[in-house]
N, C-alpha and C positions, 0 to 999 in steps of 0.2 A: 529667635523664632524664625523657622523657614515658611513661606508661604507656598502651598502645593501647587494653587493654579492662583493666577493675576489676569483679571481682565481691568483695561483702562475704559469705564464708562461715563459717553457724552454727554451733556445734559439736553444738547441741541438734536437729541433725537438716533444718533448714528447708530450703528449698529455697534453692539461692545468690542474692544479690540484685545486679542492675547497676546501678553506683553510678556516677555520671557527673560530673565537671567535679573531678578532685584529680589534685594532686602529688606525686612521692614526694619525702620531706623525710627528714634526718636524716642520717648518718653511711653512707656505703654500704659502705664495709668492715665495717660491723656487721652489714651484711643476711647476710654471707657464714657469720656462726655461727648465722643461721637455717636454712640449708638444712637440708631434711628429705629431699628428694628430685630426682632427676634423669631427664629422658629421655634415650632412644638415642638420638636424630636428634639433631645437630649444626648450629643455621640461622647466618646470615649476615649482620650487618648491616654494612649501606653508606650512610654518611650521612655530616653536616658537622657538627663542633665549632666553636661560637664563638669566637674569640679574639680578642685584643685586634686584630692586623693582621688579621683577615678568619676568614671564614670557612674551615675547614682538614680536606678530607677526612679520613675514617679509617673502620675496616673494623673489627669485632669479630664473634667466632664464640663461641658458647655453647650446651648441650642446652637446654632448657625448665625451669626452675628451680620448686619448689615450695617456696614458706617461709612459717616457722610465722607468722612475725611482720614487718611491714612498717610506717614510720610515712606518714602522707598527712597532708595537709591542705588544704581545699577551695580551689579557686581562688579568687582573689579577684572575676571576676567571668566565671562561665564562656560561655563565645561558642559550646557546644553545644547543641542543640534536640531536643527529642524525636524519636524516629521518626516517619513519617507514618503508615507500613505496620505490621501487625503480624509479627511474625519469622513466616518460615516457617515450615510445620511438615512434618515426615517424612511421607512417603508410606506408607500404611497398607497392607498387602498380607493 
């Protein structure tokens, strides 16, 4: 499983940090006694599993998961580069 975006969040209040180049590693039916919480919306994934004879569509549907506990660990050599831009920021009214 690839994780699209990682933020490492503090409990002591800090602001969340984006943490860039990991894996999720470990047991993934464990992740399932981490849930803590769920969203309404329902999205959609459509992708390709590896396997031995090739690559083998599949389709999974799930809310937006939020779990207490995750394990990562850092790429071995990450192929991401920093932003050039700085994030946008909200329109001030």
């Amino acid at each position: 499983m690839l994780p699209n975006v990682v933020y490492r969040i503090y409990a002591d209040g800090r602001a969340p940090e984006l943490v860039r180049g990991v894996d999720l590693i470990g047991t993934p039916l464990a992740a399932f006694a981490k849930i803590t919480a769920t969203g309404d919306k329902t999205d959609v994934f459509n992708g390709m599993c590896g396997a031995e004879s090739g690559d083998v569509p599949v389709s999974a549907s799930s809310p937006a998961l939020l779990v207490s506990e995750v394990e990562v660990q850092k790429k071995a050599q990450s192929q991401e580069t920093a932003p050039i831009l700085p994030a946008p920021r909200s329109a001030k009214k």
